[in-house]
C-alpha positions as CSV (number, residue, x, y, z in Angstrom):
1,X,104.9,74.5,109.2
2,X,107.7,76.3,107.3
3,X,107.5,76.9,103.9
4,X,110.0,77.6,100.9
5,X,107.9,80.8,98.8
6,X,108.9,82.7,95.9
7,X,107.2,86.2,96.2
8,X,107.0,87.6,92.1
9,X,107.3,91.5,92.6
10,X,109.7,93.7,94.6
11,X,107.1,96.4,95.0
12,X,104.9,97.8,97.9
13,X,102.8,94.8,97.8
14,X,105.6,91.9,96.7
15,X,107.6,93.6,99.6
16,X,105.0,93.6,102.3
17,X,104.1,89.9,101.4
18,X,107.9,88.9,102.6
19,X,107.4,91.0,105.9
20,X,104.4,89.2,106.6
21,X,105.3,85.6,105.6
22,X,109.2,85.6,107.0
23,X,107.5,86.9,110.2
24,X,105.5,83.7,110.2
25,X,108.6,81.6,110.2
26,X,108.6,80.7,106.2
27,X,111.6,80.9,103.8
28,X,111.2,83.7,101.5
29,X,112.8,84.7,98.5
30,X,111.7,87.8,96.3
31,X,111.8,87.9,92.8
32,X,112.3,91.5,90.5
33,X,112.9,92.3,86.9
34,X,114.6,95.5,87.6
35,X,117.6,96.1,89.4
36,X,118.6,96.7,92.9
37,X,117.6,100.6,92.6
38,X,114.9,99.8,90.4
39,X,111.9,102.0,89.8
40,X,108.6,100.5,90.3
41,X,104.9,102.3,90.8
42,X,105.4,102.3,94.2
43,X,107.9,104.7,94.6
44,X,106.5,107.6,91.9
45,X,102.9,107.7,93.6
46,X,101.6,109.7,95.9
47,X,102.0,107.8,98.9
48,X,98.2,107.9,100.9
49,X,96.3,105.5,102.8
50,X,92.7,105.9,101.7
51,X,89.8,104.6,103.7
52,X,87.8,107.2,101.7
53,X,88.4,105.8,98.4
54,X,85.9,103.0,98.9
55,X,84.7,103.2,95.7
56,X,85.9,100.9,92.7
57,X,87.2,102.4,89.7
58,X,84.5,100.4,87.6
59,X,81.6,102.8,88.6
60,X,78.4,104.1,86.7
61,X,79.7,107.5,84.5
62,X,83.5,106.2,84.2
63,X,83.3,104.9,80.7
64,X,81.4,108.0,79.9
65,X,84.3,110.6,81.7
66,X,86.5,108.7,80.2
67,X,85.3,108.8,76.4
68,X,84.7,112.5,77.5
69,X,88.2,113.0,78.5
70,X,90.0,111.4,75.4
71,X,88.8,114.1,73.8
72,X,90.7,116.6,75.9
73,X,94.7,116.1,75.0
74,X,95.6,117.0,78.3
75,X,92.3,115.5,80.1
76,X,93.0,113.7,83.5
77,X,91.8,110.5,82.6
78,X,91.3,108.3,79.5
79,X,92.0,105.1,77.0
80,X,94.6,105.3,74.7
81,X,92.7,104.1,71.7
82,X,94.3,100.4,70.4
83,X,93.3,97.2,68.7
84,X,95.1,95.3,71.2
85,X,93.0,91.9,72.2
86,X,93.7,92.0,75.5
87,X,93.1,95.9,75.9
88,X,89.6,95.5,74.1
89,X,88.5,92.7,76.4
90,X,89.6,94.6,79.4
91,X,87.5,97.3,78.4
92,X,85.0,95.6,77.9
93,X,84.7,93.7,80.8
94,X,85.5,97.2,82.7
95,X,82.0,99.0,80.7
96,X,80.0,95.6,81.7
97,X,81.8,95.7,85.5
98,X,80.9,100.3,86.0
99,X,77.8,99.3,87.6
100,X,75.8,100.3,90.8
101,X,75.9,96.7,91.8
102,X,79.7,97.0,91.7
103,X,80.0,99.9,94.2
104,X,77.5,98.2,96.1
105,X,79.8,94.6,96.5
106,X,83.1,96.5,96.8
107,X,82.9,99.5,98.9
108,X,82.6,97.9,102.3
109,X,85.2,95.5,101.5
110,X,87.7,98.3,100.4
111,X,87.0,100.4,103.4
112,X,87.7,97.3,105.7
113,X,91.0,97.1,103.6
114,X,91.8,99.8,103.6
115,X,90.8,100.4,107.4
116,X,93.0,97.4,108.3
117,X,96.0,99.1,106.0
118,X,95.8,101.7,108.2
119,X,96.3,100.0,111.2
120,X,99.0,97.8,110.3
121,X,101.1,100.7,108.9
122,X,100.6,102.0,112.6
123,X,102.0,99.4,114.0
124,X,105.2,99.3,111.0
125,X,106.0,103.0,112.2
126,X,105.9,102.3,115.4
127,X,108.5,98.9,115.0
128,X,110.7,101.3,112.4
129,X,110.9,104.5,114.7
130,X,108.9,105.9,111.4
131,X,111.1,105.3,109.1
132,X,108.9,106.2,106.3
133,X,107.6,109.3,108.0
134,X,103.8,108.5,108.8
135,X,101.4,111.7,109.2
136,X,97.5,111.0,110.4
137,X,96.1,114.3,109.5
138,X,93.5,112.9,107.1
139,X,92.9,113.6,103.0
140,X,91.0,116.8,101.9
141,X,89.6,116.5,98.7
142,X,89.3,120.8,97.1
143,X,86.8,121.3,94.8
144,X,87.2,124.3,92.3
145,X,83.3,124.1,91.5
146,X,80.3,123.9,93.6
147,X,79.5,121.4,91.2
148,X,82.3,119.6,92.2
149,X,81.4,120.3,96.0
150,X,78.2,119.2,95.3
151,X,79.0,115.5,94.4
152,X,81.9,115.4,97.0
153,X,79.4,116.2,99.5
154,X,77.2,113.7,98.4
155,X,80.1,111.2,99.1
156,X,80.6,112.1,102.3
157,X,77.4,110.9,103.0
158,X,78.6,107.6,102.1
159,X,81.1,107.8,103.7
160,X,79.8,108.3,107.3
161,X,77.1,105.4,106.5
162,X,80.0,103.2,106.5
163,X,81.3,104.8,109.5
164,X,84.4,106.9,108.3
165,X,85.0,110.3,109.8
166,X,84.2,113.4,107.2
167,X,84.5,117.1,107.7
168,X,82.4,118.7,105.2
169,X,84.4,122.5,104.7
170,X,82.6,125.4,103.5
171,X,85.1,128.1,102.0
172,X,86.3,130.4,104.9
173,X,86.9,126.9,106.6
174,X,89.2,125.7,103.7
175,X,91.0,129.6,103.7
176,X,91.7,128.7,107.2
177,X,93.2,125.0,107.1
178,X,96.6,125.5,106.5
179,X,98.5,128.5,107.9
180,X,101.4,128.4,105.7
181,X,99.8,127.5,102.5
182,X,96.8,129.4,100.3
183,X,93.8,127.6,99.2
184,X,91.3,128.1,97.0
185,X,88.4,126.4,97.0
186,X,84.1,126.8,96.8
187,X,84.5,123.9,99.5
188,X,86.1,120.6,100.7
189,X,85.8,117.4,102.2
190,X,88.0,116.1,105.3
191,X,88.3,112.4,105.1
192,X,90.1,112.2,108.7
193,X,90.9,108.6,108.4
194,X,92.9,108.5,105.9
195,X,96.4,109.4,106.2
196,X,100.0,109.7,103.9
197,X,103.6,108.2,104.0
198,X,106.9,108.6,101.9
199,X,106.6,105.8,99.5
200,X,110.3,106.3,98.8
201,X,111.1,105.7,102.1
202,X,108.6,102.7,102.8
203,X,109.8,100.6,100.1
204,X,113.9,101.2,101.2
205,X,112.7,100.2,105.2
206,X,110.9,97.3,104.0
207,X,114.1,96.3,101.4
208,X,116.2,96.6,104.8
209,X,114.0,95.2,107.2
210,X,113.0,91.8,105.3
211,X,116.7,91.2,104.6
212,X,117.6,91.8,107.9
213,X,114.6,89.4,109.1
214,X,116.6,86.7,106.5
215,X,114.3,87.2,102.9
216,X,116.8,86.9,99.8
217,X,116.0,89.5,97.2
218,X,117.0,88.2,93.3
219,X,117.5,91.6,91.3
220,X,117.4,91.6,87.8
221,X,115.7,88.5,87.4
222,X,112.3,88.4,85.2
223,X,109.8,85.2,85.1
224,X,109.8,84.3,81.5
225,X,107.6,81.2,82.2
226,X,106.7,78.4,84.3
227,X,106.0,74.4,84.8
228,X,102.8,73.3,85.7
229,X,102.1,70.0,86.5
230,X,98.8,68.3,88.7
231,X,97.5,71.7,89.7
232,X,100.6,72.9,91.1
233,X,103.3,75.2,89.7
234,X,106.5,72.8,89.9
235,X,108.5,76.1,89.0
236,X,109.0,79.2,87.3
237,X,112.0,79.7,84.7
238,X,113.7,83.3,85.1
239,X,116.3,85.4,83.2
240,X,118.6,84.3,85.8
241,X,117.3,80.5,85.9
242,X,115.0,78.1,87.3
243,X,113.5,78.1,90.6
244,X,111.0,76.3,92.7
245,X,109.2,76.9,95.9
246,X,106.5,74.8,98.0
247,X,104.7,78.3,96.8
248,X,104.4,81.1,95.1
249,X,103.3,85.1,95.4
250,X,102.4,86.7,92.3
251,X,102.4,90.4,92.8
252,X,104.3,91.4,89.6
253,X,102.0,94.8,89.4
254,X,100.8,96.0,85.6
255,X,102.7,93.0,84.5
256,X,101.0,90.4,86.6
257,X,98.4,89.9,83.8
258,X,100.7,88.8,81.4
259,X,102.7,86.5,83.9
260,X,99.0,85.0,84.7
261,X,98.7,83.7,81.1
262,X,102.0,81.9,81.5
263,X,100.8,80.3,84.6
264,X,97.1,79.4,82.7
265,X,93.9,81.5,83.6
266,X,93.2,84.9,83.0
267,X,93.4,88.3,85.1
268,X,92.6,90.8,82.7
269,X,94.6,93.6,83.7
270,X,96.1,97.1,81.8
271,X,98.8,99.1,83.2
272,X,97.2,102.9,84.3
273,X,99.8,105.6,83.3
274,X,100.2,108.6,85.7
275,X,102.9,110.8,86.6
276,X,104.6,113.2,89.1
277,X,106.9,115.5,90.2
278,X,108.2,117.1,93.4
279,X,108.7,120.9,94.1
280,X,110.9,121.6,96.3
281,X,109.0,123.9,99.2
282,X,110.3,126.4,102.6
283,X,107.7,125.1,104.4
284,X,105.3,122.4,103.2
285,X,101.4,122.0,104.0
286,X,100.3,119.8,106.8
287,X,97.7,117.8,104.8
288,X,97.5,116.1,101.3
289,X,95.1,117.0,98.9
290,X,93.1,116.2,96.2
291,X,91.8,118.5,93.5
292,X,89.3,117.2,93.0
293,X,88.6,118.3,89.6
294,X,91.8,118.2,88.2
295,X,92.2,114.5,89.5
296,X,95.6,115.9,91.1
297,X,97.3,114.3,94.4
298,X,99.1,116.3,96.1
299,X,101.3,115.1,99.0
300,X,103.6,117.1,101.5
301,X,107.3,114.7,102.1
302,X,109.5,116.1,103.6
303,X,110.9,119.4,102.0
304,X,109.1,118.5,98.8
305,X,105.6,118.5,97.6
306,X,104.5,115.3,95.5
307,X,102.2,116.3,92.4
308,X,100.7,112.9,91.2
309,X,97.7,112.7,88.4
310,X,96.3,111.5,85.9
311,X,95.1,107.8,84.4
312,X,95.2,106.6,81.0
313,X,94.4,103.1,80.4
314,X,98.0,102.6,77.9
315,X,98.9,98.4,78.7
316,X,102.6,98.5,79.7
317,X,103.7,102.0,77.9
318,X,105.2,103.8,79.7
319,X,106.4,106.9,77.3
320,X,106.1,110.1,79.1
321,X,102.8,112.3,77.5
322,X,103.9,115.5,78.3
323,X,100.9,117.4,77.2
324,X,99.3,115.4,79.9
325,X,101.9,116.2,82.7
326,X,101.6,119.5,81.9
327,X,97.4,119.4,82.5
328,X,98.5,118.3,85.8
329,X,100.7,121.2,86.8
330,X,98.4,124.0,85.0
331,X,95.9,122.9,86.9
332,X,97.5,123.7,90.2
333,X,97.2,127.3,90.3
334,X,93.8,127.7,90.5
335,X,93.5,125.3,94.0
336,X,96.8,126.4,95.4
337,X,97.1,130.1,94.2
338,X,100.7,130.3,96.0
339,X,102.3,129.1,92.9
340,X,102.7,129.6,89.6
341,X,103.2,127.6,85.9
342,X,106.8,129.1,85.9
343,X,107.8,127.3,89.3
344,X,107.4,123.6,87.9
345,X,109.2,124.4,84.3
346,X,112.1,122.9,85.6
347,X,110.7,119.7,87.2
348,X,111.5,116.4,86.1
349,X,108.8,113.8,85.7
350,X,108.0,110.3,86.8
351,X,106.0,107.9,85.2
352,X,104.5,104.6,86.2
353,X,101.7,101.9,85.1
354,X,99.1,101.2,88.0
355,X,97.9,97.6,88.1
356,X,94.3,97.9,87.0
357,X,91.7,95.1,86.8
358,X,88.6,94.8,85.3
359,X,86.6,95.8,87.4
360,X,88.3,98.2,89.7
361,X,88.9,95.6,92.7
362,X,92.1,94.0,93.9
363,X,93.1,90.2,92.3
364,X,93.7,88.5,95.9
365,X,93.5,84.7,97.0
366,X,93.7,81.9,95.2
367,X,93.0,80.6,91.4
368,X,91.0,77.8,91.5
369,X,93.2,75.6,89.6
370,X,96.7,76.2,91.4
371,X,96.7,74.6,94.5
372,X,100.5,76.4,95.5
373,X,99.7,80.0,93.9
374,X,98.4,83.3,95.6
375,X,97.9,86.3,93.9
376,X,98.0,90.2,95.5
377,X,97.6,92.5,92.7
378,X,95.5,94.8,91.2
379,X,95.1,97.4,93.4
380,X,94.9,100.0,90.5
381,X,95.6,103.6,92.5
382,X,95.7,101.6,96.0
383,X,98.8,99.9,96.0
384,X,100.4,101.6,98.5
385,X,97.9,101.8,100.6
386,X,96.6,98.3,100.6
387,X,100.0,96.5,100.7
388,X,100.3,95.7,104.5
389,X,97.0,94.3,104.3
390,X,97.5,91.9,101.4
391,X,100.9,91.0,102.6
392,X,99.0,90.0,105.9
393,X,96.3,88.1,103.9
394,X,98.7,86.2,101.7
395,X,100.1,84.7,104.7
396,X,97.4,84.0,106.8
397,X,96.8,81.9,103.2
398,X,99.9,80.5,103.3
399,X,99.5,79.8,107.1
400,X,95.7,78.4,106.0
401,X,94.8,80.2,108.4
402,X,91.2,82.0,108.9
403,X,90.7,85.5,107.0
404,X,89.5,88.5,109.2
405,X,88.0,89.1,106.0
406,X,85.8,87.5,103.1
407,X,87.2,88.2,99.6
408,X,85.8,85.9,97.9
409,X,85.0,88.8,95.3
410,X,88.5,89.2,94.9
411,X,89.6,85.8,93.4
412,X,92.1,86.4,91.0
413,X,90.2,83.8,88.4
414,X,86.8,85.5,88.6
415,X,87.4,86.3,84.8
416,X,88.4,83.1,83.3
């Protein structure tokens, strides 16, 4: 049966949702607070699919690294210190969540995401003639330190006990992996599943394709609130006025939390600042990179190379920390000993807030008091690469139809 739905979110995930459900037949509008060339998350980031990031963000040692790296200025990852309510409980509930137990429920779950990601953005590049430029060539993660080596190798492990592919690289192996391009490294690890994308690109052929498919997209239009009568949501008011739907998609990104409380339950969730910047490059590598770390992305697209990094826990500020951009690109060198601090003095920079729950898994399904709402969101650094998935999973919700997977770990309520 055809539905009326009102998808919250223009992003990666907001966007793949209306592919998914006008495909199914229903009546979709989307719903964004910025403008028609509006910047979101999913257009600064690095743009990979990542089978191999199976892990959760809540793991044992994070709250540790992270104390650790507050008290670098220019460290990778950290908590900009606040009183904030809601930023105390979160991290809170993300010490109490950093647990082996935690790895242990979500990692085959995210790699079965993730997996699935994979496959359906196969199938997207094949329908678009690759319009957002598609390349399988895998993720290697460089590690300056055998130290670092050391523990990658040790995921790889993991990894192949849930079945992904890994290359383990000593250091002639990693001299020898790109032709065009120097690398320095004591070793690396070849994830060969996962793969990268232009998340520029993906977004604009997804804009295009669900309005040519017949989704309306309302610009400039933010939820301010929302009626909710008999365990439904009756409607939502907007900037632009009220609307209703027989239901509703809430995939808002960092802002999702606070839309949440207007609808009645809680999804503790803090926007995770990072930034990048493109370099312009003759000829580009063939794979993306990790280093590892640095906690640096680093993604060929086409003429350009994509430096993406860091995560500090800020809420919804989004104020550029330039002492941390520039930890990013000093770090560079000493991986990628082709360039130097001089060539990224003139580069702009990006900044976006990462949805980020509690305890480093997704908020997907249903809250057990709305009967009418689904929520796809916090996908903290996998946004990108676990938006066809969701979008597919919302509607076989919508559709009530059965789920290829179980998520019940993911319910968006799981904190209230």
């Amino acid at each position: 049966m055809s539905k009326s739905i009102i998808v919250i979110g223009g992003g990666a995930i907001g966007l793949c949702c209306a592919y998914y459900l006008v495909r199914a037949g229903h009546r979709v509008t989307v719903l964004e607070r910025g403008g028609p060339h509006h910047d979101c998350c999913s257009l600064g980031n690095a743009g990979m699919v990542v089978p191999s990031h199976f892990e959760p963000l809540a793991a044992p040692g994070m709250v540790g690294y992270g104390m650790r790296m507050m008290l670098r200025k220019n460290g990778p990852f950290g908590f900009k210190p606040s009183l904030n309510a809601d930023l105390v409980r979160w991290g809170w509930l993300f010490a109490r969540s950093s647990t082996a137990a935690n790895v242990e429920r979500g990692s085959r779950l995210l790699r079965d995401l993730n997996m699935a990601s994979r496959t359906l953005y196969q199938e997207m590049a094949e329908a678009s003639d690759d319009a957002f430029g598609l390349e399988e060539c895998g993720l290697v993660m460089l590690c300056a330190t055998q130290k670092g080596f050391d523990a990658e190798s040790k995921l790889a492990d993991h990894a192949r006990s849930l079945d992904l592919k890994v290359r383990v690289l000593d250091r002639g192996e990693v001299e020898d992996l790109e032709p065009t391009t120097r690398l320095k490294a004591a070793g690396a690890v070849h994830f060969l599943d996962d793969c990268h994308l232009n998340p520029v690109a993906l977004v604009h052929w997804l804009q295009e394709e669900t309005k040519r498919l017949g989704v309306e997209h309302v610009f400039s239009s933010a939820v301010t609130g929302a009626k909710v009568e008999n365990g439904k949501v009756k409607a939502l008011q907007t900037s632009t006025g009220d609307v209703a739907a027989d239901e509703y998609v809430l995939a808002a990104g960092a802002w999702s939390g606070q839309l949440a409380k207007r609808l009645g339950f809680r999804m503790p969730m803090q926007g995770g600042k990072g930034y990048s910047s493109d370099l312009p490059v003759s000829v580009p590598p063939k794979h993306c990179f990790i280093l590892v770390e640095a906690r640096i992305a680093v993604t060929p697209i086409g003429d350009r190379l994509r430096f993406a990094g860091t995560m500090e826990i800020v809420g919804d500020d989004l104020s550029v920390n330039l002492r941390k951009h520039q930890g990013i690109l000093n770090s560079i060198p000493s991986y990628m000993p082709d360039f130097a601090p001089e060539d990224f003095s003139e580069l702009g920079v990006w900044s976006g807030l990462r949805p980020c729950s509690a305890d480093g898994l997704p908020y997907l399904g249903r809250p057990s008091h709305l009967s009418n709402l689904i929520v796809a969101t916090g996908h903290s650094m996998m946004g990108v690469s676990m938006a066809p998935v969701s979008g597919k999973l919302v509607a076989n919700l919508v559709g009530e139809e059965k789920l290829e997977f179980e998520i019940g770990v993911l319910k968006p309520d799981r904190f209230s």
